[in-house]
N, C-alpha and C positions, 0 to 999 in steps of 0.2 A: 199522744204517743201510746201505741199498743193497744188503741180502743178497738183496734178490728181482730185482734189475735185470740180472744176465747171464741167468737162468733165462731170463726176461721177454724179452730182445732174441733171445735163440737160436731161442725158438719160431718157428713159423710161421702164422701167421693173417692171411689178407688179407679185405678184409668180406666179409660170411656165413659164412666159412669160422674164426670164432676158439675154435672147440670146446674146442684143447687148450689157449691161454692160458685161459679160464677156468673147466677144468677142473684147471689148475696154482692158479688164486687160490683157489679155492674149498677146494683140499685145505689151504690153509695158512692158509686166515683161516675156516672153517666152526666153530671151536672157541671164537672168537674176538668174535664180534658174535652180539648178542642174536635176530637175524632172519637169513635168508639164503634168498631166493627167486632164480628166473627167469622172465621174460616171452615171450612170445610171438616177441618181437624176440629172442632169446638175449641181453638183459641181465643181468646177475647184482648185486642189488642189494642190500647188507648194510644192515642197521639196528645201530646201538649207542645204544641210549636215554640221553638225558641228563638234566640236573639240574631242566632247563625244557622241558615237551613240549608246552605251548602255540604253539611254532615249531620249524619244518621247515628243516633245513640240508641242499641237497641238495651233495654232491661228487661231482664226474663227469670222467671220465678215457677214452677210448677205446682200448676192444685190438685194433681193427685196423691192420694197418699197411696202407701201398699195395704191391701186386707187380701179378701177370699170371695170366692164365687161357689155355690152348692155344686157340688158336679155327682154329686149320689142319694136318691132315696131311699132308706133304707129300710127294709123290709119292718123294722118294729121302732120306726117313725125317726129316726133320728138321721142326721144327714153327714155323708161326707163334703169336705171341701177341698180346693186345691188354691196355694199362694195363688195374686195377682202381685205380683212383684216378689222382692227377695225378704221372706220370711221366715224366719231358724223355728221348726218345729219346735222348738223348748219352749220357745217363747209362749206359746199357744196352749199347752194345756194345763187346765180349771179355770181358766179366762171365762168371763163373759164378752159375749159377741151380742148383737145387734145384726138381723137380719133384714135388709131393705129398709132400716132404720125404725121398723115397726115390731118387730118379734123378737124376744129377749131370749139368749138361749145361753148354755153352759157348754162347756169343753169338757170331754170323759178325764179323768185320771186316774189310775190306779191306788189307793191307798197305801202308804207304809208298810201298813200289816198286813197289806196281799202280799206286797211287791218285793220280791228276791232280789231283782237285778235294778238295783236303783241307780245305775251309773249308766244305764241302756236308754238310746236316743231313739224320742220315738220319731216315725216317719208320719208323711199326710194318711199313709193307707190306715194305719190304723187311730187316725182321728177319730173321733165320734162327737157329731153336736147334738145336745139335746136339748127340742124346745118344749118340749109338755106334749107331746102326740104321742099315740097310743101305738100307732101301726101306719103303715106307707098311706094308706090309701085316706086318712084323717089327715096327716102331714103333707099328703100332694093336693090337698085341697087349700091350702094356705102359701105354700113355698112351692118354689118350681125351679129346675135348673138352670143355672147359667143369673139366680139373685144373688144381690149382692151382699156382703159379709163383712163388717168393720169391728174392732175390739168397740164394743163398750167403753168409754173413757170418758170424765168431764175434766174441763179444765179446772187447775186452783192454783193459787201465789199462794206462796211462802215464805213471810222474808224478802228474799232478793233471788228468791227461783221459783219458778214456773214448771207444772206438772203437764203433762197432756200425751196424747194420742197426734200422728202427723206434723209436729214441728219440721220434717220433711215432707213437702215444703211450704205450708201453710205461714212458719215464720218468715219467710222469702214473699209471699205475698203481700203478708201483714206490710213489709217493711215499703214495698212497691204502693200500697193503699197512702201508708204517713206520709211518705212522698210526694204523692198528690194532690195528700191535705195542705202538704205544705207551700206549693205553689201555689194554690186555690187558696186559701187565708190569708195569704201575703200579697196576692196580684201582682207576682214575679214568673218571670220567664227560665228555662234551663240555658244554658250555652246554647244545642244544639237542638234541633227536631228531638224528640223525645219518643222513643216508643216503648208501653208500659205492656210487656207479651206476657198473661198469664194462659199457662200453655198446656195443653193436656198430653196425657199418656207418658210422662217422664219415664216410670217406674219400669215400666214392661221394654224399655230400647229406646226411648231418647225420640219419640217418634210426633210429639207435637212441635217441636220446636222448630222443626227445618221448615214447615210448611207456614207456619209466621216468618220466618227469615225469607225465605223466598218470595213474598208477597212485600215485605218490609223492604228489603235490601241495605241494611242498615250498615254502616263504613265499619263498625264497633259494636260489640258488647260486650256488658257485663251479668254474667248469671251470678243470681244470688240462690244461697241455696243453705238447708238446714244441715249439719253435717257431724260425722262418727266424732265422738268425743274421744272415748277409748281408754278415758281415767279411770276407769271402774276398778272400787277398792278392790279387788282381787290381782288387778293387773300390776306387773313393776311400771313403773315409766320408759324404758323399751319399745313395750310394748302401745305406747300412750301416742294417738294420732294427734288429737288437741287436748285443751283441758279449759273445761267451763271454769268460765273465772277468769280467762286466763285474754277475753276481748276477742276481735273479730279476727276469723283465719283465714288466710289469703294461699292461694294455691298455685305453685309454681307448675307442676305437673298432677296428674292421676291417672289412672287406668284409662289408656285410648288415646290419650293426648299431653304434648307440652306445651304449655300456656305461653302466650308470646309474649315476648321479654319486653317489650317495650311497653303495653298496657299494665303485666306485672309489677315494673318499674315503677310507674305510675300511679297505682294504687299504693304500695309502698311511701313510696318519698310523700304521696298527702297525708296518709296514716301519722307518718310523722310530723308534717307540719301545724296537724292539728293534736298534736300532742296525744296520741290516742293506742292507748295497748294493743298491741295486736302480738297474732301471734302465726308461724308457717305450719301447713298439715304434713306433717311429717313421714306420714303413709301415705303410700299412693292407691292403695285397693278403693275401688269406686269409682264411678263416673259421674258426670254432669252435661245440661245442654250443652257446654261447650263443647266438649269431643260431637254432636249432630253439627254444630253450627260450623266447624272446622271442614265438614265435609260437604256442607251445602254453599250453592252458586259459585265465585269462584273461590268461595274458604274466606269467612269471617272470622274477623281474631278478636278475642273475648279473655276478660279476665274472669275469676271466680272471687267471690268473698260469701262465707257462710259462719255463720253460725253456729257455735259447737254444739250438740245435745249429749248427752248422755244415754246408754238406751236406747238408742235411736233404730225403729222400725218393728218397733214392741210397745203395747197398749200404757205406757208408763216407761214416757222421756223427760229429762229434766234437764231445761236451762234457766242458766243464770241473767236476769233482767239487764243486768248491767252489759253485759254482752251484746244484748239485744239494742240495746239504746247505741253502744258506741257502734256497730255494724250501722244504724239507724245512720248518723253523722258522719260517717264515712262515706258511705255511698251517696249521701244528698251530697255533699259536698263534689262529691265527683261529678256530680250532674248538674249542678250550679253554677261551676265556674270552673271547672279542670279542663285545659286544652288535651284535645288528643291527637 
């Protein structure tokens, strides 16, 4: 349980660029499932045939996380960048980043005792990264436009929670990896044909996932997915999407789409057969593969179950382990023996 989830968060892959996370899945699950291709999109997508191949179970997880791409050199070596997915400038500055995963650099920030307007949000323009070069023409010898840019983060436990960088959706993968294990150590089979779609480009539009479903043709899915917690002590509960601690969240709707009642259902009524906390996301801002999968071939209907983080798409998210285990035993279960 969770041996593949520090691997998974340390990597670095922001969309297009998820080479080495799924070059890390592939080495530890190619032994493992009956099938193992890639697409066009760089998906990598396992089959493990089941007891019933008359239906298609697709699971899909995405390995990108959100970071940065250089898009400026800047005259006295230091570089601008711009999000690869949805990133709150706040988040970003005095961070350490990680350039191409080789070059260590810092984020500019103003000081207290410069800074007058300390309630002023800064924007990407005036970002500044600094990695120890002098002037443009030192810095364009090492970095070049269009590299890639990840926070800095290692993973660590604590107790009964987990610190890291990408819990979206690298948690989501993790959980599709245990799965794996777990047919592969047991020498059992899922209900259905099984397909394990770790999918690229989530972050930037939803855009690996249709071109696995369409290759797939799967009757069902379910995306798993790391997700807004929204408890943070500053917030009332009002304002609280999920709350770590609180077990796996299951999504009736979100931004783009309403999740179809009958797989919803579904996941529900097991959650409680197997006695297992859960909990509904209670905001709807954000998306997931389901809203692409809804729209490709003739409309695949998919539930959602993720994982609450906290922090989530900032170099320092934190979930609770216990969370992570019961999403673990929900979703195998779903895939073991739940009729759809």
């Amino acid at each position: 349980m969770r041996k593949y989830l520090k691997d998974l968060t340390n990597l670095a892959g922001i969309s297009s660029r998820e080479e080495k996370i799924r070059e890390y899945i592939k080495s530890n699950v190619a032994n493992k499932v009956d099938e193992i291709t890639e697409d066009n999109m760089g998906n990598l997508i396992c089959l493990i045939k089941g007891k019933d191949s008359s239906k298609k179970l697709m699971l899909d997880a995405h390995m990108d996380e959100v970071g940065f791409m250089i898009t400026r050199i800047n005259e006295d070596g230091t570089f601008g960048i711009s999000p690869v997915g949805g990133v709150d400038p706040r988040v970003v500055k005095s961070q350490r980043l990680k350039i191409e995963e080789k070059i260590s650099a810092v984020v500019n920030s103003t000081p207290i005792h410069l800074e007058k307007e300390t309630d002023k949000v800064e924007q990407y323009e005036s970002i500044k990264v600094y990695a120890g070069f002098s002037n443009k023409e030192e810095a364009s010898k090492k970095v070049h436009l269009g590299d890639m840019v990840t926070f800095d983060t290692t993973y660590y436990e604590e107790n009964s929670y987990a610190v890291a960088k990408a819990f979206d959706d690298r948690v989501g993968c993790s959980i599709m990896m245990d799965i794996i294990d777990y047919f592969f150590e047991n020498n059992e089979k899922p209900l259905y044909d099984t397909y394990f779609n770790f999918a690229t480009q989530e972050e930037t539009g939803l855009r690996g996932t249709g071109t696995a479903a369409s290759k797939i043709q799967p009757n069902f899915a379910i995306v798993l997915e790391g997700t807004t917690a929204g408890d943070n002590p500053e917030n009332t509960p009002d304002k609280w999407a999920t709350h770590i601690g609180n077990g796996p969240v299951l999504t009736f709707m979100h931004s783009g789409l309403v999740l179809n009642k009958e797989i919803f259902e579904k996941i529900v009524d097991t959650a409680k057969k197997l006695g297992i906390k859960f909990q509904y996301k209670m905001r709807t801002a954000g998306g997931t593969n389901a809203a692409r999968l809804a729209k490709t071939l003739y409309g695949i209907p998919a539930g959602v179950i993720s994982v609450p983080c906290r922090y989530i798409h900032s170099p320092q998210s934190i979930m609770n382990l216990q969370d992570y285990e019961n999403t673990y035993q929900l979703v195998k279960q779903l895939v073991v023996n739940t009729p759809f």
